[in-house]
VOGU-3710 file (C-alpha; in Angstrom, 3 decimals, decimal comma):
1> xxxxxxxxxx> -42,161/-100,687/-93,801  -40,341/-98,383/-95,843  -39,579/-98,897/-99,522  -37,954/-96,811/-102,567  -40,802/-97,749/-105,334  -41,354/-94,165/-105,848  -37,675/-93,309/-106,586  -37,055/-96,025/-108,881  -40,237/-95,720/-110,208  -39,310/-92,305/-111,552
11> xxxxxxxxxx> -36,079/-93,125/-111,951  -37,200/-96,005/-114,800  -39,197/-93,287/-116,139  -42,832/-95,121/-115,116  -46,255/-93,848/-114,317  -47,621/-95,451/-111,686  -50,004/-96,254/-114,087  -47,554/-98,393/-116,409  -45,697/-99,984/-113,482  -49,093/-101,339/-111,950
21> xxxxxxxxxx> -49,922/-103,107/-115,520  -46,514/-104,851/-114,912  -47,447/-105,872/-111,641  -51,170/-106,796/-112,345  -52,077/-104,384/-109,690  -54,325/-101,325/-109,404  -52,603/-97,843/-109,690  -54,569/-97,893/-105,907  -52,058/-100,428/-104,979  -48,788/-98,483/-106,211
31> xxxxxxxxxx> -50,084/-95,321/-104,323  -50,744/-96,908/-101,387  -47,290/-99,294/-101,361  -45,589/-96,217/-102,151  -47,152/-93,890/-98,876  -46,664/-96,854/-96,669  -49,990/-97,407/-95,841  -49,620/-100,522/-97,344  -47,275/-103,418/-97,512  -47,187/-106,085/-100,215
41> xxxxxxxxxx> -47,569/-109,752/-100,417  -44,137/-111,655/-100,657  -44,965/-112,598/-104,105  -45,501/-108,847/-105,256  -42,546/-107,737/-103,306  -40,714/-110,465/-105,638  -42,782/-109,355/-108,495  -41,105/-105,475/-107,438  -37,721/-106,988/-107,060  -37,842/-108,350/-110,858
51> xxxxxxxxxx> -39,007/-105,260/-112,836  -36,327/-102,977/-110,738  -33,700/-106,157/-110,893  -32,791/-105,052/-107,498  -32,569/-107,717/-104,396  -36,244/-107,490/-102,368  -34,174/-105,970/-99,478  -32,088/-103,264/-101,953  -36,185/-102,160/-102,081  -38,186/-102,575/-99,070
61> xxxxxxx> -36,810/-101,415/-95,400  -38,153/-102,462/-92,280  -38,094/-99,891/-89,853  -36,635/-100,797/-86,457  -38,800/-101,997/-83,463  -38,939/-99,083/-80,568  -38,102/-100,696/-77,295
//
């Protein structure tokens, strides 16, 4: 799944550092949601969606299924 958390990350002027205390995650987590190698719980996405006040799909893109 794709996802813009680095650009509005920077964009709100946040380390990844700061925006993982928000989130009560490690600064692992934001690295990895951010490289899409990983892709958050539904209550973190939410948790995403609230410090950015952006809808959870404004955020996170699912990338189409190959046929």
């Amino acid at each position: 799944m794709k996802n813009k958390i680095k650009e509005l990350r920077v964009e709100h002027e946040l380390s990844q550092e700061q925006l993982a205390e928000q989130l009560s995650v490690s600064r692992q987590t934001i690295i990895s949601i951010e490289k899409g190698k990983y892709c958050p719980s539904l209550p973190l996405a939410f948790k995403f969606a609230g410090v950015f006040d952006l809808s959870i799909e404004e955020i996170f893109i699912p990338e189409k299924e190959e046929r």
